[in-house]
N, C-alpha and C positions, 0 to 999 in steps of 0.2 A: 730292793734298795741298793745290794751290792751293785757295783759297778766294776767290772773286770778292766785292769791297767796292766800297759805291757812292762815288764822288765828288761830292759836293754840290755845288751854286751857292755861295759865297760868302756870302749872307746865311744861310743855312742850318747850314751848317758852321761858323762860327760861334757861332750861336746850340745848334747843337749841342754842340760839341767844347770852348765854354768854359766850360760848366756844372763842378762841384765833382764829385767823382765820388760816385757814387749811395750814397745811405744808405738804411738800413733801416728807420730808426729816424723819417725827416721823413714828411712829407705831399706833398714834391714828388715826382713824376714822376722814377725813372731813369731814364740816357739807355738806350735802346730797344735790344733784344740781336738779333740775326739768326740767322740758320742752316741748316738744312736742314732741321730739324724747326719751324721754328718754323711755327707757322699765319695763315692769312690777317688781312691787317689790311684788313674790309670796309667800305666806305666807304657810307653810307646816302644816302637821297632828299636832298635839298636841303632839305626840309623841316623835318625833325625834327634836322635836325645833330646826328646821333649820330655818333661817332668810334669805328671798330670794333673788334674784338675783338681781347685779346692775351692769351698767357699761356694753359699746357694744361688751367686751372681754369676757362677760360669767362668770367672777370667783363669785365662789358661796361661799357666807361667813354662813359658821355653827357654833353650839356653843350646846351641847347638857347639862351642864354642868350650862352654864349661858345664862340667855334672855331679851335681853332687855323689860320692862317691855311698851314698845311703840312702835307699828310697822303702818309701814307708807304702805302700799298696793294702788299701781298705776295703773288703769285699760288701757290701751293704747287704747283698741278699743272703749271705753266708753269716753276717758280722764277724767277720775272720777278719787281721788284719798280719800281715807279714812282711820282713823288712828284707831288704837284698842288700848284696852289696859289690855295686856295679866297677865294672873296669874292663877295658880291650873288648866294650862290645858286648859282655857278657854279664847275666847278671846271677848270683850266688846264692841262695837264702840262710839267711843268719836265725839259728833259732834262738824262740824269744821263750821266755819264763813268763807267766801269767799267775797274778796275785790277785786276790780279792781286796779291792779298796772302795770303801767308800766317799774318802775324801782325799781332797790334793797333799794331805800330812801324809798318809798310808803311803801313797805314790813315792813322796820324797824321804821316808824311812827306807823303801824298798829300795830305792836306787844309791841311798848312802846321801843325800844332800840333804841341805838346812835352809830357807832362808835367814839374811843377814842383811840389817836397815841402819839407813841412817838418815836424818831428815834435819831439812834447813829451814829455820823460820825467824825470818824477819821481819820489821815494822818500822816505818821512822814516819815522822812530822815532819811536813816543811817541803822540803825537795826531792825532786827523782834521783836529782846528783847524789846525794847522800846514801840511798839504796844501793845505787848504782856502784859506790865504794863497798858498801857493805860485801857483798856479792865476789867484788874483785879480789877484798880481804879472803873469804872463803873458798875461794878459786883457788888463790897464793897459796894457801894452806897445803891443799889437798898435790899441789904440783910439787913442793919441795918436801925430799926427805926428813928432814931437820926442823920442819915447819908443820910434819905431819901429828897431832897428837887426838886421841878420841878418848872419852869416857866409856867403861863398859862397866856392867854386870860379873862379878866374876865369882865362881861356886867355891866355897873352902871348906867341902864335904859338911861333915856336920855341925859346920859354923855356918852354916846358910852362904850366904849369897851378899857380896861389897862392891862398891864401886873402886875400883881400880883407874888411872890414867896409862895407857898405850901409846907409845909410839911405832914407827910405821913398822918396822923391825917386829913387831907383836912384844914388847919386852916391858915388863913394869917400869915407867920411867921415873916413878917416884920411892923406889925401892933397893937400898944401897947397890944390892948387886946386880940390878938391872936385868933379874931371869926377867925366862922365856916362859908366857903363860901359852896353855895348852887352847887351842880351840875349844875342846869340848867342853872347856870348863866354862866356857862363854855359852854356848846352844845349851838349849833345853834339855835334860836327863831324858834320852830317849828311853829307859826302862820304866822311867815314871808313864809317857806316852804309849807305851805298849799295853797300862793295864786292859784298856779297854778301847773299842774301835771312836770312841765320839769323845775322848779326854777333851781334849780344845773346849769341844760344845759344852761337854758337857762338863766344865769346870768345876772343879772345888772351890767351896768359899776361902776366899784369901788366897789362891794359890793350892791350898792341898787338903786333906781328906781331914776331917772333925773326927777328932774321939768321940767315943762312946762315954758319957757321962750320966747313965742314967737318969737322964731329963734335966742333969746342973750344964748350965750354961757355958762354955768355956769363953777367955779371954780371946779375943780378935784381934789380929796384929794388922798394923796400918797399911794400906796399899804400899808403903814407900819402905818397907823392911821386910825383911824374908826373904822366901823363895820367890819373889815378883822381880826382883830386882832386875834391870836390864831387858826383860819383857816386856813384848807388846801382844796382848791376847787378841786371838784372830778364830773364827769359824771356819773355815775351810784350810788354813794352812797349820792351825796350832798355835804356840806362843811364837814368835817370833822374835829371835835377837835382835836387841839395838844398840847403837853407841850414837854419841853423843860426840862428835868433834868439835876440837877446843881448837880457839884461833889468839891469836897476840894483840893486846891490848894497844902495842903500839903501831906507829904509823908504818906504811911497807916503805917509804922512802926513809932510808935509816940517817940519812943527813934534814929531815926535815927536824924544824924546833920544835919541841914537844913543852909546852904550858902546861901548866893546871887548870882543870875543865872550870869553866865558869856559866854558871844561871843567868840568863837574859830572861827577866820579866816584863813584857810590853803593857804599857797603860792600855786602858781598855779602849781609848780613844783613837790609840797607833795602830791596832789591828780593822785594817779596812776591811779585811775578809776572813772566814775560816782559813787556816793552813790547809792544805790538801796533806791526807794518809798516803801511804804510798806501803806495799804489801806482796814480797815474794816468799816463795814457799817451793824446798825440791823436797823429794821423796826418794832415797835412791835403795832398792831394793835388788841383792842379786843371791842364787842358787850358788853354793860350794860345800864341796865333798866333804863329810863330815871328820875324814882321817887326813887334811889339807894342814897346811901351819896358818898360826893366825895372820903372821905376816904377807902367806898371798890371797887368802881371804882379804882382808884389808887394802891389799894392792886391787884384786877386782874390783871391791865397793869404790874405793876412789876413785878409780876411770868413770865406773859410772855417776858418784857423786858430781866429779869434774863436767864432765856432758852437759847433765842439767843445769849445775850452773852459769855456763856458757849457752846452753839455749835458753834461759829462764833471762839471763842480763840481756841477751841480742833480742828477744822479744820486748823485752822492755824498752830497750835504749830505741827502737822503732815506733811503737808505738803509739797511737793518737794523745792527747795530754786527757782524755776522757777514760783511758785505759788507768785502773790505781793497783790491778794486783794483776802480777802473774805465776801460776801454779803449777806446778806438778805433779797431781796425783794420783797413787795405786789404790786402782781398783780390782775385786773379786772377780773371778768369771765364775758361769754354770759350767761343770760338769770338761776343766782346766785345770793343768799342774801349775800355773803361773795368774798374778796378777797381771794386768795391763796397764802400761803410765800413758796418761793422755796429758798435755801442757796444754794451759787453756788462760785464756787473758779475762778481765775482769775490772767493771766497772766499780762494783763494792768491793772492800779492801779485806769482809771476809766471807767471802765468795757466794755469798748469795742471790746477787745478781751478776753471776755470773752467765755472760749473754754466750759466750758460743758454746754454752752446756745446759742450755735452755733451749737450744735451737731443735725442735725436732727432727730435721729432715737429716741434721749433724747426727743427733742420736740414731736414728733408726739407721743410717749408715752404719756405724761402730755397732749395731746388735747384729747386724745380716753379715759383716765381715769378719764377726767373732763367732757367728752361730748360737748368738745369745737370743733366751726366751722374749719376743715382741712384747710382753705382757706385764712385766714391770720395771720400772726405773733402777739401771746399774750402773750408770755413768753421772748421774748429778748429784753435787756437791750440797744443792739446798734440801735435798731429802737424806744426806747421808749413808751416802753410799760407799766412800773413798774408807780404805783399808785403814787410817789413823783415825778417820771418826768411827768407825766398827770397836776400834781397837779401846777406845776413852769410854764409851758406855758400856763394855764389856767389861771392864776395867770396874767402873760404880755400878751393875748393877746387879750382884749378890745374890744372883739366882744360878742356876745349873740349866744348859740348854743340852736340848735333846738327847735325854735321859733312855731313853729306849733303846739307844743304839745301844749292838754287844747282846741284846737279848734275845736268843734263839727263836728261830721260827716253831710257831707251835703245835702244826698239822693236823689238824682236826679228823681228817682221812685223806685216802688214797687220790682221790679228785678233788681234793680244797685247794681252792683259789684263794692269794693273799693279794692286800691292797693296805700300802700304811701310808702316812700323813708327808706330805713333798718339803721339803724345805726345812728354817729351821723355828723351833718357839721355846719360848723359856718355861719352866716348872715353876708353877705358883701353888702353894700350899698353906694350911692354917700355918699364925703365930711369923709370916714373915711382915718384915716392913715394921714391926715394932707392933702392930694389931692385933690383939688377941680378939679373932673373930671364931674360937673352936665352939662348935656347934652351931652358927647360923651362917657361917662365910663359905662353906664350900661350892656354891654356886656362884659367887665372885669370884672367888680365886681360880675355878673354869676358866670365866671370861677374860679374866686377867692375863690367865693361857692363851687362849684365843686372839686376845689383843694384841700379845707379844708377838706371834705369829703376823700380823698385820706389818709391825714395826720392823721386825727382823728383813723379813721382805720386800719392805721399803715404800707398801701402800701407805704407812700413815708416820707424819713427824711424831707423835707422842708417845714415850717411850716407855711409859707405865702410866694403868688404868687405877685410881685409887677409889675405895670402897665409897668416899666423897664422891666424889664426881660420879660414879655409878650412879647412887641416890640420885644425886641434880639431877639427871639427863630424864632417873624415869618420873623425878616429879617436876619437872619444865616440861616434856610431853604431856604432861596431864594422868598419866596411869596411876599415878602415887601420889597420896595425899601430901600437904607442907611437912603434917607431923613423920613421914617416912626418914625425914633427912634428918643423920645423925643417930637411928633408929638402929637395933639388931635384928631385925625381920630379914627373913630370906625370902629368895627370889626364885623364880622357876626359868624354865628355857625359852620361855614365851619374851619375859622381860630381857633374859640376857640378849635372842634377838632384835630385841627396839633399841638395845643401847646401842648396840653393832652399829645400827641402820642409822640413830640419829649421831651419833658422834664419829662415825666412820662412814658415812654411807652405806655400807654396806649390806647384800639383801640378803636372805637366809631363807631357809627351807626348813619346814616342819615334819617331822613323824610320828604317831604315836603309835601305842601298843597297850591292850586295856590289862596286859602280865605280863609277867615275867617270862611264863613260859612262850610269851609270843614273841619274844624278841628274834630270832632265825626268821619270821618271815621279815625284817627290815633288811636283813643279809644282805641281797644282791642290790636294791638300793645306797646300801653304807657303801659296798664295793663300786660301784660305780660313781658315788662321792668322789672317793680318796682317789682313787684313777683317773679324774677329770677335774677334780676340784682342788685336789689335794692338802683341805684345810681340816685341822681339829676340830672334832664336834662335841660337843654340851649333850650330857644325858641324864635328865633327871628323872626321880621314881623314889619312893616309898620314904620322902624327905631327904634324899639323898643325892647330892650332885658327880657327876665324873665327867672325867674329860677321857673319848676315846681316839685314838692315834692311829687303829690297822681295825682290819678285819675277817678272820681266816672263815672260810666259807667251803662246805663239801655240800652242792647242790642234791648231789644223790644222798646220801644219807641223811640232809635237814639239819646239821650238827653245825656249829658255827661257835667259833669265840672272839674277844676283842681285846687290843691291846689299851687297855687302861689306864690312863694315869691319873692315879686319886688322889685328889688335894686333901684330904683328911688327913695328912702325913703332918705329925708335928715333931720331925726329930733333925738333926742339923743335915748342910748342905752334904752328903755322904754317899755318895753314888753307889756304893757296894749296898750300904744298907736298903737305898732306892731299887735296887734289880735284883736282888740277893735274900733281905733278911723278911720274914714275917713279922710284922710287927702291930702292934692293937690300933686299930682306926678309928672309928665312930661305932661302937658298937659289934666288931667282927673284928677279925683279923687276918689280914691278907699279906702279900708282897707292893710296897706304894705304883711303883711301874712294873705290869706283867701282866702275862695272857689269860684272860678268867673266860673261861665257858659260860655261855647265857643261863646255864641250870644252876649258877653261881649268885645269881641278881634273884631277889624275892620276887617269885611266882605269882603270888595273889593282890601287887603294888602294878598300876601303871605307869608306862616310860614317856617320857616326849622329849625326842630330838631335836637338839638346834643345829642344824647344817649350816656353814656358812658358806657363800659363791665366792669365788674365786674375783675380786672385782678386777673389771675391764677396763684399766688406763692407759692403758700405752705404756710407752718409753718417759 
């Protein structure tokens, strides 16, 4: 799963990591995607200074004139990849430092940078001229010093975390002596982020780690107090800072007369027609050094803030009277240190017909120029895929994702082959959701896994599978009698793939095994799953359900284990305890996510797996 990321030199990473994050829509250069597939970047004669080839379409970027003074050369059959640094003809090589990351947060610890947001969202009735002002207001804002002010998040050690007013200077503007707040009390506590490789995913409920309460309940603090303050929770980058810029209520011409707002109610007779909505939206996202001031952190965000607004109004101010939103939003990439902003116009006012991000032939360009996977939707806004709808259901949905990460590999022998689960899915377990299902829900709360896996990934809008709706689905196919619904009856892996299939589509593959001791001959089957399929799979046996995520495999010795995660867990959202503690399940006691050898699962109980396919949508 590790994925090796280079460490730059300092002037490089830099120049790298504090660009704005990549648009679609400019003339500059995104920052540069890596990977496994990606293809060589060949570096030509001294001569002709051409800068080599990138991207699975071949266009070959020259420049004989001007060279970038850093070139990045990717060996594919090596996967080496080495940087120079060109001048008078000659080129240098700069050594790199290589870290182990799994995700784009690891990357930007390593390099010393944070992402920092901030986002504009507006709405008006009536006319485009009205947005059109709004927009200009937020423009004004962001260009004068005097006029510049944002809301942030701000850490007061162990007073948690306020909201604070900033001006462009980084200085409390509502605080008699007008200090100077520190960056890092705005970004995220990167020592909180070092516990463990998947923190982001894998989140603490509310922000941070549940005591141990001996099974008494602790009180839960509101999304909008604590340590969330000022965060926006994200999967591949971490939490990410945000502020909030604040604009003047009054008008920007300072000799215009300023009234008391006044309500115009029209008789129902007077309105010949609906008002038209009218809907922009900027996202402005940029990388800065974590040891920078906040006042040039802030100075980068408003250029880029500035940008978007300026292409967000000229797209509008042109466009058709059928056009009602225009947007700009950050999206995730596969296997990238940067999101990508793409602006995009819009018939519905909250983006769901949104026509030039429905277009496929749009899309599949933007996956082949990004070297993003063909195989599901990362650019559309009506399946939620943009960084601020990531960010809101991450935000309510009170589960821990991808619990596994941080958990050592488990080496079964000398010749064991590993293959674990691609992407990412939430942890469902007895006693969440307010359901006390302990002792017949462990096989829902699998699928529930499974499902989230679906949603994460962006095959399906519905963003949790409730024990309801399971029942429905399998007594509307007919499998399950009226009386099942509403019922405590448990389900096998047979039904959990009929619900896949009728409520998602989706197709599944069966195994079984008449013991326990036979589970090693499913081995190289499981491994070729997760390596081509790479979805969670459903395991049931001797009343027992699991959900497994890997599978280490030594062919010569017959010896195999799997990476587990067992919904029998009823104790709070606590990641240490989840990879760490042993604790009483259903009967036994294990670790909730960790590596169990098949001699671990009762011997004289049969298994049957529900594999799921990887479904086939496109873009």
């Amino acid at each position: 799963m590790a994925k090796a990321a280079k460490r730059l030199p300092s002037p490089l990473a830099t120049r790298t990591a504090s660009m704005p994050a990549g648009k679609l829509h400019t003339r500059k250069s995104p920052p540069s995607i890596g990977g496994k597939d990606a293809p060589p970047a060949r570096q030509s004669n001294a001569d002709t200074h051409t800068i080599g080839q990138r991207g699975r379409n071949g266009t070959r970027y020259q420049s004989r004139r001007q060279i970038r003074e850093i070139v990045l050369v990717y060996e594919v059959a090596l996967k080496t990849a080495t940087v120079y640094r060109c001048k008078d003809g000659k080129a240098t090589a700069i050594e790199l430092q290589v870290v182990q990351c799994l995700h784009a947060r690891d990357f930007h610890r390593a390099i010393g940078f944070a992402p920092l947001r901030c986002a504009v969202d507006l709405h008006v009735l009536g006319d485009k001229s009205g947005l059109l002002h709004q927009l200009e207001k937020y423009k004004h804002a962001t260009g004068e010093d005097n006029e510049f002010y944002v809301r942030a998040g701000v850490s007061q050690g162990k007073k948690g975390r306020s909201f604070r007013v900033l001006n462009a200077r980084g200085e409390d503007a509502l605080s008699p002596a007008a200090s100077a707040v520190l960056l890092e009390s705005i970004l995220p506590d990167a020592d909180d982020s070092d516990d463990n490789a998947g923190e982001t995913k894998s989140k603490k409920k509310n922000g941070k780690k549940q005591k141990k309460t001996g099974g008494k309940k602790t009180a839960q603090k509101s999304p909008e107090e604590g340590d969330r303050l000022g965060f926006v929770p994200s999967l591949e980058y971490g939490d990410i800072a945000n502020v909030d810029i604040l604009v003047s209520l009054a008008p920007l011409d300072a000799a215009a007369e300023v009234a008391a707002p006044v309500v115009t109610i029209p008789a129902p007779s007077a309105c010949k027609s609906p008002r038209q909505r009218f809907h922009a939206h900027c996202d402005a996202l940029v990388m800065v050094p974590v040891d920078s001031s906040v006042q040039n952190a802030l100075a980068l965000l408003r250029q880029q803030l500035r940008e978007q607004l300026t292409e967000v109004a000229s797209r509008l101010k042109d466009a058709p009277e059928s056009v009602a939103s225009v947007a700009a939003h950050q999206f995730p990439l596969v296997g990238a240190a940067f999101p990508l902003t793409v602006v995009s116009s819009s018939t519905g006012v909250d983006g769901s017909s949104d026509e030039s991000l429905d277009d496929v032939e749009t899309l599949e360009s933007l996956h082949s120029a990004f070297l993003q996977p063909q195989d599901q939707a990362l650019f559309r806004v009506s399946r939620g895929c943009s960084l601020a709808q990531q960010g809101e259901w991450l935000a309510a949905s009170g589960v821990l994702y991808n619990v596994h990460e941080g958990i050592p590999s488990f080496g079964v022998g000398p010749q064991a082959q590993q293959a674990l689960v691609d992407g990412f899915y939430g942890y469902y377990h007895y006693l969440q959701q307010g359901m006390n299902d302990k002792g017949w829900g462990c096989a829902y709360r699998s699928l529930q896994t499974l499902a989230s896996w679906l949603f994460v990934q962006h095959y399906t809008q519905q963003r949790f599978l409730s024990h309801e709706q399971i029942q429905s689905a399998l007594v509307k196919m007919g499998d399950k009698p009226a009386r099942f619904q509403g019922s405590t009856e448990w389900i096998g892996s047979l039904e959990v793939g009929y619900v896949l299939d009728e409520l998602f589509g989706v197709t599944f593959r069966s195994l079984s095994v008449s013991s326990g001791a036979q589970l090693p001959d499913v081995a190289r089957e499981l491994l070729h799953h997760f390596e081509t399929q790479g979805t969670p799979v459903m395991m049931g046996g001797g009343q027992l359900a699991f959900t497994l995520l890997g599978v280490d495999y030594d062919p010569d010795a017959g010896v195999c284990a799997f990476l587990t995660l067992d919904p029998h867990y009823t104790g709070d959202e606590d990641l240490d305890t989840i990879q760490h503690q042993t604790v009483v399940l259903e009967g036994y006691k294990a670790v909730p996510c960790s590596w169990r050898k098949t001699t671990t699962f009762a011997k004289n109980s049969f298994y049957n797996l529900c594999l799921p396919q990887r479904p086939s949508v496109g873009v």
